[in-house]
N, C-alpha and C positions, 0 to 999 in steps of 0.2 A: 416455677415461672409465674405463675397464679397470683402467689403472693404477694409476689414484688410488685406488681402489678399493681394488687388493691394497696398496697401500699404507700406506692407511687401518688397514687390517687390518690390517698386518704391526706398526704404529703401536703399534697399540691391546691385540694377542697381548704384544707383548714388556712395554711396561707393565704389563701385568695378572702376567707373570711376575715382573718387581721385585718387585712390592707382596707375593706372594705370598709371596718369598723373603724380603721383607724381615717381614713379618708371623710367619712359621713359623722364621725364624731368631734374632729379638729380641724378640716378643713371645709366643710361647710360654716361654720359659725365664723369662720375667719371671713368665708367671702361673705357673707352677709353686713360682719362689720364695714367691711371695704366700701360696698356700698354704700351704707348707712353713712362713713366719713365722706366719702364723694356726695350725695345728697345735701349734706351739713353744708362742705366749703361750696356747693354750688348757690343753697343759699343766702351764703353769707356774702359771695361774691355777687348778687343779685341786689343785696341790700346796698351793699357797696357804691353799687353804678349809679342807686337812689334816691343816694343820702348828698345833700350839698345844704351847706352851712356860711352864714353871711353874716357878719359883726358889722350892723349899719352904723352905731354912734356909741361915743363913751361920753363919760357926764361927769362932774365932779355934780354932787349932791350939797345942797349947801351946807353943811358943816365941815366940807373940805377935807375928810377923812375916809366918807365912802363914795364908790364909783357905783356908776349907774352903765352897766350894759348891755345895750340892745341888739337883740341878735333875733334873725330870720331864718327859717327853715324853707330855704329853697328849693329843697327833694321832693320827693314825691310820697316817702314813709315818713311817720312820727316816730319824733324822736322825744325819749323820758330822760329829762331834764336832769335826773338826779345818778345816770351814765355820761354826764359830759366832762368831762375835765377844764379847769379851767387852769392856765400858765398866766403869772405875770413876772414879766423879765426872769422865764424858767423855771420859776418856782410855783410847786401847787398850791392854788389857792381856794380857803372856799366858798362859798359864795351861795344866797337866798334867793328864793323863788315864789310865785306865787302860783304858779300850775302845776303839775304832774307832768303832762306833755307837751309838747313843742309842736302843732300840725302842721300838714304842710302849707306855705305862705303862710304865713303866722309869723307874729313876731311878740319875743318877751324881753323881760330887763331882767334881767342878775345883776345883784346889787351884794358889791364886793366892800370887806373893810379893809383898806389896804393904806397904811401911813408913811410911807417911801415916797418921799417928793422927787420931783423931775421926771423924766421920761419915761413911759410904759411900752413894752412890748408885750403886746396881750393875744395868746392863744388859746382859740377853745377846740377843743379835741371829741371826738361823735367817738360811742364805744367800735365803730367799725373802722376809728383810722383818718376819716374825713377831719378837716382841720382848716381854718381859718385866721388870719395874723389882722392885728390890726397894731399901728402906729398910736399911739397917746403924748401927745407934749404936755398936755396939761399938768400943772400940781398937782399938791393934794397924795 
């Protein structure tokens, strides 16, 4: 009866050692990532609420090939210029700078070569999603 006993026990010690080992070696790192991904999207959703973007005027340039567009950073973060996308009628375009960043109330021109006469639908796209439409009739 003794034996079964220590047995029993020796049984029951080493089990409780796996689980523990396995518990503290694959489930702690797990929850840590957790957090880490929750901290990230809380971030990103903070930037988010931040960021606002405003295409005040477009220009033909007078050689009637490139556009001139001015845009403001309405937000409250800066935004780097060379994370914006820029859509005309859909299609990515790309388009020159003279900054790095974009601060807030600030305004710059992107100056686009774009030779598709008639109507522009012009989107610029913030790397978080924020996005701004602007109408063009002009040539060019």
């Amino acid at each position: 009866m003794g034996f079964s006993t220590a047995g029993a026990f020796a049984v029951i010690s080493v089990s409780i050692l796996i689980a523990v080992e396995i518990l503290t070696g694959n489930l702690l790192p797990t929850m840590f990532s957790v957090r880490e991904s929750y901290d990230d999207m809380r971030d990103r959703m903070i930037d988010y609420i931040k960021t606002d973007i405003n295409i005040t005027s477009v220009t033909n340039i007078s050689d009637a090939v490139n556009l001139s567009i001015t845009i403001e950073n309405t937000g409250s973060i800066s935004l780097k210029l060379d994370d914006l996308t820029l859509l005309i009628n859909g299609t990515k375009t790309t388009f020159t700078h003279t900054q790095m960043y974009l601060y807030p109330e600030e305004q710059t021109n992107l100056t686009v070569s774009y030779q598709t006469a008639g109507p522009k639908r012009i989107k610029i796209v913030t790397n978080n999603g924020i996005s701004d439409y602007y109408e063009y009739a002009g040539g060019g």
